[in-house]
DSSP file (Angstrom, degrees, kcal/mol; ACC not computed):
  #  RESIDUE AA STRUCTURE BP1 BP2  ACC     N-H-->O    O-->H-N    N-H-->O    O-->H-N    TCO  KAPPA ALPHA  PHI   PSI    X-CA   Y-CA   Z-CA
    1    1 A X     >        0   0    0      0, 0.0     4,-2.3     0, 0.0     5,-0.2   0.000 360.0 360.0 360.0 -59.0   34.4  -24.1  105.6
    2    2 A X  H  >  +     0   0    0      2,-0.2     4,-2.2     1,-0.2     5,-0.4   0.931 360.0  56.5 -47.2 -47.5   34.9  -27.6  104.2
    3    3 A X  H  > S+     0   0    0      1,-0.2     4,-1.7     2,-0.2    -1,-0.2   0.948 110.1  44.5 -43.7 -49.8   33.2  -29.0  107.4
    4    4 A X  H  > S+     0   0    0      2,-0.2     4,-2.5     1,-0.2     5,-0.4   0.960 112.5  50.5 -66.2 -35.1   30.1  -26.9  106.8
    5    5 A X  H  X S+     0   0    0     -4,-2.3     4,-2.5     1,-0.3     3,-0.2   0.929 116.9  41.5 -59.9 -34.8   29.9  -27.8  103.0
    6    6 A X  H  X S+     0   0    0     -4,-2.2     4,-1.3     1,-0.3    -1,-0.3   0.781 113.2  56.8 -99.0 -25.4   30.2  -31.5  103.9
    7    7 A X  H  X S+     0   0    0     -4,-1.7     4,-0.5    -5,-0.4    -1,-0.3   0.834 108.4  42.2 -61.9 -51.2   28.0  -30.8  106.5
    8    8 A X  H  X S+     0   0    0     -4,-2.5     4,-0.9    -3,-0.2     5,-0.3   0.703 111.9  52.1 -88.3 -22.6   25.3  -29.4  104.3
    9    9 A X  H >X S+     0   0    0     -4,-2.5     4,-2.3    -5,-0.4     3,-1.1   0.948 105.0  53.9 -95.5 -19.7   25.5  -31.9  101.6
   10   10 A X  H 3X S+     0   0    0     -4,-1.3     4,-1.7     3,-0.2    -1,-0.2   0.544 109.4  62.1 -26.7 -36.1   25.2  -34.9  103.9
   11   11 A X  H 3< S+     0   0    0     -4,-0.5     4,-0.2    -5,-0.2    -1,-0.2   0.796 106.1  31.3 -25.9 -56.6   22.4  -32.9  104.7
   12   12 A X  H XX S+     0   0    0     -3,-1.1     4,-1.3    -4,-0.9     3,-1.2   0.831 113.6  63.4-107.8 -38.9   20.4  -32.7  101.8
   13   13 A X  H >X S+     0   0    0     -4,-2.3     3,-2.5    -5,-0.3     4,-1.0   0.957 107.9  47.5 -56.2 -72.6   21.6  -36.4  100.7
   14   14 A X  H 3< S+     0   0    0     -4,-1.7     4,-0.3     1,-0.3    -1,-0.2   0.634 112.9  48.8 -68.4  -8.7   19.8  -37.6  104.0
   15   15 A X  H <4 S+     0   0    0     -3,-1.2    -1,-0.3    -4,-0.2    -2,-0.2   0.655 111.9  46.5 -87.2 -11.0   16.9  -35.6  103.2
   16   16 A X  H << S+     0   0    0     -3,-2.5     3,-0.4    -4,-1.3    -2,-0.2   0.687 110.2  50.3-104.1 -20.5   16.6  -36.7  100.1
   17   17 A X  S  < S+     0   0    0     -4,-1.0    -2,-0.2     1,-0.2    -1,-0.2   0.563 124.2  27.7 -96.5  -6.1   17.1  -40.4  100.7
   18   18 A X  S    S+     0   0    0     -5,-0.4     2,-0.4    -4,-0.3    -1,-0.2  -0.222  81.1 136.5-125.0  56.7   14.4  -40.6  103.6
   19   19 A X        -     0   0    0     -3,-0.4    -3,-0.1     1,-0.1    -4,-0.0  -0.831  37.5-167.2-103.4 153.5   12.3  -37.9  102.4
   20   20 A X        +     0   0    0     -2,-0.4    -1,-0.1     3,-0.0     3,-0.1  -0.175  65.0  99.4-124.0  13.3    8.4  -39.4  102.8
   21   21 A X  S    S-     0   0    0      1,-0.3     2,-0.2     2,-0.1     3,-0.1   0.747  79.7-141.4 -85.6 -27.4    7.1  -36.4  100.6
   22   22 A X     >  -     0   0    0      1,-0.2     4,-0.9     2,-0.1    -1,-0.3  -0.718  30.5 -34.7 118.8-143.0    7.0  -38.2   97.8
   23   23 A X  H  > S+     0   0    0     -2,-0.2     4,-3.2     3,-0.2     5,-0.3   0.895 122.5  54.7 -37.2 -62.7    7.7  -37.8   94.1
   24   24 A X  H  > S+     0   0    0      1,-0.3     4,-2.2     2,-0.3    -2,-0.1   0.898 114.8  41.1 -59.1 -57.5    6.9  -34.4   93.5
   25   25 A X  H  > S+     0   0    0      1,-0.2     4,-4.0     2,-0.2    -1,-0.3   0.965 102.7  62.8 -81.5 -18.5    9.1  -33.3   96.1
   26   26 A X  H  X S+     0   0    0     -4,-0.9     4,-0.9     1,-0.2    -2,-0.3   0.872 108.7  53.5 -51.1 -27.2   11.9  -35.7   95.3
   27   27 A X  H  X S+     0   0    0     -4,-3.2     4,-1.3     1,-0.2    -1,-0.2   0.820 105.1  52.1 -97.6 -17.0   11.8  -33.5   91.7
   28   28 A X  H  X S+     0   0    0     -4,-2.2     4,-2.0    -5,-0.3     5,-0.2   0.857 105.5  44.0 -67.6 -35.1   12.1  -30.7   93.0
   29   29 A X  H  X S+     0   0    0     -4,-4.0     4,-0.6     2,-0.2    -2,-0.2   0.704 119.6  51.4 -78.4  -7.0   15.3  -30.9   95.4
   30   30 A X  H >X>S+     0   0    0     -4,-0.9     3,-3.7    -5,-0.2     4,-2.1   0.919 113.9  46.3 -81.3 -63.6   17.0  -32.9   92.0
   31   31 A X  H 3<5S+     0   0    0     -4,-1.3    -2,-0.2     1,-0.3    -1,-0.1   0.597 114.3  41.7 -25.4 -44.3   15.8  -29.8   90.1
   32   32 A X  H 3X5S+     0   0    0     -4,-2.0     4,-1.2     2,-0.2    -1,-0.3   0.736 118.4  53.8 -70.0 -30.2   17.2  -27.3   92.8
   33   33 A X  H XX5S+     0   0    0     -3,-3.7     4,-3.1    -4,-0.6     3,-0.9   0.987 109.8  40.7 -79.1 -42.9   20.4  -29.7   92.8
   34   34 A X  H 3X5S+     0   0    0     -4,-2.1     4,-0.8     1,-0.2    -1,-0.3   0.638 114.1  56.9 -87.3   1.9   21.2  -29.7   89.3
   35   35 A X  H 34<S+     0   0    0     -5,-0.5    -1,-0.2     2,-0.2    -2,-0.2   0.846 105.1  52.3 -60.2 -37.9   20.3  -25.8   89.4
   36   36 A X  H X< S+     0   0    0     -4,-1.2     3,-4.3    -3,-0.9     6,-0.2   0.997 109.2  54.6 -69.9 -66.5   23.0  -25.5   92.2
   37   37 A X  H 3< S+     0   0    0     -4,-3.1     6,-0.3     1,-0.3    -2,-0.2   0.829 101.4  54.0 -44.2 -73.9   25.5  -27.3   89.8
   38   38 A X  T 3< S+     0   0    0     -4,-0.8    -1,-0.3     4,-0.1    -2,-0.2   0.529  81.2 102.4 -30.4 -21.7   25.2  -25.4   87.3
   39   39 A X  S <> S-     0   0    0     -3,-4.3     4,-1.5     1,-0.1     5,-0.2  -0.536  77.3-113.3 -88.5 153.5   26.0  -21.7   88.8
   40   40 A X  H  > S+     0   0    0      1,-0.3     4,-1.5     2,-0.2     3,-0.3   0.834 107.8  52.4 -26.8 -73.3   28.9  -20.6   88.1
   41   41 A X  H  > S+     0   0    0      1,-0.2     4,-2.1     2,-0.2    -1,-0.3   0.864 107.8  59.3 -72.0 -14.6   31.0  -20.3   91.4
   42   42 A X  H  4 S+     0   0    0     -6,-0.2    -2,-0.2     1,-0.2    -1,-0.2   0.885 109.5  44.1 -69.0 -30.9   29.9  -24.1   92.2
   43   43 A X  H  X S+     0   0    0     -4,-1.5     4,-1.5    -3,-0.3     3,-0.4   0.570 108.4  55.4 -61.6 -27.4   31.6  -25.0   89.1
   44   44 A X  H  X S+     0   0    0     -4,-1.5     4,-3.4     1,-0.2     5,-0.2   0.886 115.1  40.6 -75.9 -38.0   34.5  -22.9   89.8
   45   45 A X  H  < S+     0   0    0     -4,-2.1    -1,-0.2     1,-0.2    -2,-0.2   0.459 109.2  57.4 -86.1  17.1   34.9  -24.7   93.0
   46   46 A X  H  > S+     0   0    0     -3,-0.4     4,-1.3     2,-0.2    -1,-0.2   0.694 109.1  47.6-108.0 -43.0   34.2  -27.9   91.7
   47   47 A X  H >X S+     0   0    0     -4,-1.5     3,-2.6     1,-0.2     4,-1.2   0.985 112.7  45.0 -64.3 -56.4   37.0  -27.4   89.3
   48   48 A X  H 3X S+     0   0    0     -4,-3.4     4,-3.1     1,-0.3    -1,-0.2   0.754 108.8  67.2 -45.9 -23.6   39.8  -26.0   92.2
   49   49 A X  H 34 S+     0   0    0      1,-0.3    -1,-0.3     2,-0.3    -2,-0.2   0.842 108.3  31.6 -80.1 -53.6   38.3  -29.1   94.0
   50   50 A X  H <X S+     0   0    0     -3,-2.6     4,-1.0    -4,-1.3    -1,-0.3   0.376 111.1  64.4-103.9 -15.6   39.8  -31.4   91.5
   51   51 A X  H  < S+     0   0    0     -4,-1.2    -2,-0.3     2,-0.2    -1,-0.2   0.859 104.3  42.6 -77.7 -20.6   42.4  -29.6   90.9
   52   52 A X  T  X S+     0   0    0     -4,-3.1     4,-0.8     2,-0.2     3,-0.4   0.619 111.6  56.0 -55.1 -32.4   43.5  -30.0   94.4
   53   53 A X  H  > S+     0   0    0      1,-0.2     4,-0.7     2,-0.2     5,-0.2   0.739 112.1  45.1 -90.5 -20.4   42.7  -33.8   94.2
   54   54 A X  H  X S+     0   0    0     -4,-1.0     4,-0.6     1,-0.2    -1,-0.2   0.724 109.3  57.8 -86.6  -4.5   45.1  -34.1   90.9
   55   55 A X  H  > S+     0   0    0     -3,-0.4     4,-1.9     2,-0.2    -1,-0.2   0.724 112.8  34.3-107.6 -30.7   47.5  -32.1   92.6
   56   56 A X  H  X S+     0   0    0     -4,-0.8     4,-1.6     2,-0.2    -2,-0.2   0.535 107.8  66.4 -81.3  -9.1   47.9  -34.5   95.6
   57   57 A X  H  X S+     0   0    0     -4,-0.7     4,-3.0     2,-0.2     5,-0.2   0.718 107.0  46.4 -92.8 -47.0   47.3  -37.5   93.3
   58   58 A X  H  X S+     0   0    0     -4,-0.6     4,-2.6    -5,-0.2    -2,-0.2   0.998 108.3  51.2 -34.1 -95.5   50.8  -36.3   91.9
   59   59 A X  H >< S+     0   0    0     -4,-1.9     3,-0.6     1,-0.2     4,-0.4   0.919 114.7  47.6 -20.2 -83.2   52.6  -35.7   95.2
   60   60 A X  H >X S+     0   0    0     -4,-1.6     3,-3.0     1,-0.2     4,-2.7   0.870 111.4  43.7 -17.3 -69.8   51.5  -39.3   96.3
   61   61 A X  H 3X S+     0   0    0     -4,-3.0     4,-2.1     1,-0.3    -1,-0.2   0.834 114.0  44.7 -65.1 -29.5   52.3  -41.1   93.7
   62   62 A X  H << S+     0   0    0     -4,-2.6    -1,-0.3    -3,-0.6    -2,-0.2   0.147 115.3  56.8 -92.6  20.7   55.8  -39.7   92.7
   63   63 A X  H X> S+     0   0    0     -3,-3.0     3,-5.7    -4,-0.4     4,-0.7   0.467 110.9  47.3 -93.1 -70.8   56.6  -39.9   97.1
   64   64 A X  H >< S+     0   0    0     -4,-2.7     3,-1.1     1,-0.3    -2,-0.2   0.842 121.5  28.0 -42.3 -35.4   55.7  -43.5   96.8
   65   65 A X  T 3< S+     0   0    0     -4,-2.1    -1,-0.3    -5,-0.2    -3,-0.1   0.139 107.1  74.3-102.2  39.8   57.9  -44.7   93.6
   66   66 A X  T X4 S-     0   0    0     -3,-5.7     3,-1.7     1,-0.2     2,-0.5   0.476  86.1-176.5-113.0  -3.0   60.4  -41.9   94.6
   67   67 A X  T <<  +     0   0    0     -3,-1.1     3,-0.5    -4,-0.7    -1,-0.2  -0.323  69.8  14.6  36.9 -94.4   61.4  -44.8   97.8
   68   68 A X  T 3  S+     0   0    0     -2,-0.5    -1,-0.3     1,-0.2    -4,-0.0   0.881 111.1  81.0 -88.4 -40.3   64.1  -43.1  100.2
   69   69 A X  S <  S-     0   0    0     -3,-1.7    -1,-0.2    -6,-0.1     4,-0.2   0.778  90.4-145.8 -35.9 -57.4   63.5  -39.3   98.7
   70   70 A X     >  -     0   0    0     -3,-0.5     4,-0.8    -7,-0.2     3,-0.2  -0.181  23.0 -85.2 113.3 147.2   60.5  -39.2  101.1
   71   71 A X  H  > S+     0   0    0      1,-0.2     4,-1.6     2,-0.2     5,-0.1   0.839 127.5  63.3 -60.5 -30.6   56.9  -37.0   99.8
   72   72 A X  H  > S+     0   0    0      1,-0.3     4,-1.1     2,-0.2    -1,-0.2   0.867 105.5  42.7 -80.3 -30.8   58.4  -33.7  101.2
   73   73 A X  H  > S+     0   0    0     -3,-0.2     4,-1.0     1,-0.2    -1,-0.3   0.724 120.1  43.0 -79.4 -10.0   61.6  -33.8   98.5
   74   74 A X  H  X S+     0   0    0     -4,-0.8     4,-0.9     2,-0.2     5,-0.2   0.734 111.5  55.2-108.7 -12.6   59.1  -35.0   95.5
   75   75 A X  H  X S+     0   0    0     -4,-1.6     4,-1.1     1,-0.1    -2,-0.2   0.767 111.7  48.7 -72.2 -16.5   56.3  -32.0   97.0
   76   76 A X  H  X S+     0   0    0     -4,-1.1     4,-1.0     2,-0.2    -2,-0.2   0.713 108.8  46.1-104.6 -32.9   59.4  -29.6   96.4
   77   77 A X  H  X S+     0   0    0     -4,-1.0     4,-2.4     2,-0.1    -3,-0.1   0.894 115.0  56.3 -59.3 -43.8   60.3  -30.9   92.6
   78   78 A X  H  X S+     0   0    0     -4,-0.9     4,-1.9    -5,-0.2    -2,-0.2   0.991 108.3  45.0 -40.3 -70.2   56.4  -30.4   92.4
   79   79 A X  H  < S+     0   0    0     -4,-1.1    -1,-0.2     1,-0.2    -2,-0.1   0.902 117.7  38.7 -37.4 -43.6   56.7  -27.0   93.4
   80   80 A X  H  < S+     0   0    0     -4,-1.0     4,-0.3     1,-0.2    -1,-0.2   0.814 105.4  62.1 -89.5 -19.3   59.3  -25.9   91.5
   81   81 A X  H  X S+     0   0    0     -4,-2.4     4,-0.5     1,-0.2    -1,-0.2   0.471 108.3  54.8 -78.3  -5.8   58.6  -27.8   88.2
   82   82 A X  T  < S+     0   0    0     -4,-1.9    -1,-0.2     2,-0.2    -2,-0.2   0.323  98.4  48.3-116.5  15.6   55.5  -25.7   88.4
   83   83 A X  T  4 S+     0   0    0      2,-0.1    -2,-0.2     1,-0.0    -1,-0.2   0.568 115.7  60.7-108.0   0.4   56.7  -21.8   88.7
   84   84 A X  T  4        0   0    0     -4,-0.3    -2,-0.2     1,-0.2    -3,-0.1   0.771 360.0 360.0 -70.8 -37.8   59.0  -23.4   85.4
   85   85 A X     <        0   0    0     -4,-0.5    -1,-0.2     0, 0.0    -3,-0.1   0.366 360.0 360.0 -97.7 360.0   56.0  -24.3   83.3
């Protein structure tokens, strides 16, 4: 699924940066884009999206200053500190 998404917006970003159609159409695909954004479930997945990137941002950072523990013991503090809260 992520391959097609990335797939389709690389898409519409290359049509949209070599599009020859002119203005007129260039304001319509923004129009359509910031339509897209707006519905609902693209916003819902926009949010899980980032919530996934803060959740890994996490992980990282406490593997790296955690030295010997290693990512998998500081993904498992992760884990647990969150069925607590």
């Amino acid at each position: 699924m992520r391959f097609r998404a990335g797939l389709i917006i690389g898409g519409a970003v290359g049509y949209v940066l070599g599009a020859r159609a002119g203005r007129e159409r260039y304001d319509q695909i923004v129009q359509a884009t910031k339509k897209l954004r707006e519905h609902p479930a693209v916003a819902q997945l926009t949010d899980q999206a980032v919530g996934l990137i803060d959740a890994g941002r996490h992980v990282i950072a406490g593997g790296l200053s955690a030295g010997g523990r290693g990512l998998r013991a500081v993904a498992e503090d992760d884990r647990s500190h969150r069925r607590t809260s």
